[in-house]
N, C-alpha and C positions, 0 to 999 in steps of 0.2 A: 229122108227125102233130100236132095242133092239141091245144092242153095239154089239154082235155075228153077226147079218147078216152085221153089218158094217165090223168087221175085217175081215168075210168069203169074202164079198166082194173085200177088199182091194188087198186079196190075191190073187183071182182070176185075179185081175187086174195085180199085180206083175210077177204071171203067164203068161198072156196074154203078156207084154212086153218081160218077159225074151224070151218066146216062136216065139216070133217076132224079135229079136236080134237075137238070134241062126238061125233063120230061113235067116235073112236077113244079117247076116255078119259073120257065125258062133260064135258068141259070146255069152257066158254063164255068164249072172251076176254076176246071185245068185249064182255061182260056183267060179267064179272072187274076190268075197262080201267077202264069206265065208272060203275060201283056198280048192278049188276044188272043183268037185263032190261028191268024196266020202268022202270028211268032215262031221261028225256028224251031226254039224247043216247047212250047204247046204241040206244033207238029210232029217232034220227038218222040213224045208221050204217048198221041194219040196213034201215031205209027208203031208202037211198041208194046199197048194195049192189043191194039189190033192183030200184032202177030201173039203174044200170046193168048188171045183165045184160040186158036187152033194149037198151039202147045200144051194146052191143056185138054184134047181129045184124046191125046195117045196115054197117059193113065187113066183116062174115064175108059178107055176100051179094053187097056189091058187089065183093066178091075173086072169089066165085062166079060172078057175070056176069061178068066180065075172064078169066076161065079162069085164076086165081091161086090154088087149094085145094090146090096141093100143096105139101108142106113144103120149102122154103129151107138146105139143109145147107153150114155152110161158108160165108155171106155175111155 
């Protein structure tokens, strides 16, 4: 896997926690991490989050045209 779908990955991941923190105790990380919201680089983040979750569609689809959508158990 080419280091870019791994960091796109990570982020998304990063994402998915901070998103779930605020969701579940109002708490913001990466805004916590970084010194707010509107810090530069919290901005960075959350702008970089955001573009990869659409980098991450193009192997969910090209698994989808392979006939590859079913989960892996055990590999």
């Amino acid at each position: 896997m080419p280091a870019i779908n791994l960091i796109a990955l990570a982020l998304v991941i990063v994402g998915g926690i901070n998103w779930g923190l605020v969701g579940l105790g109002r708490f913001d990380l990466v805004a916590a991490i970084f010194g707010g919201q509107d810090a530069p680089l919290a901005r960075a983040v959350y702008v970089l989050v955001g573009l990869s979750a659409p980098w991450q569609l193009v192997p969910l689809l090209r698994a989808s045209v392979a006939g590859e959508t079913r989960a892996q158990i055990g590999r």
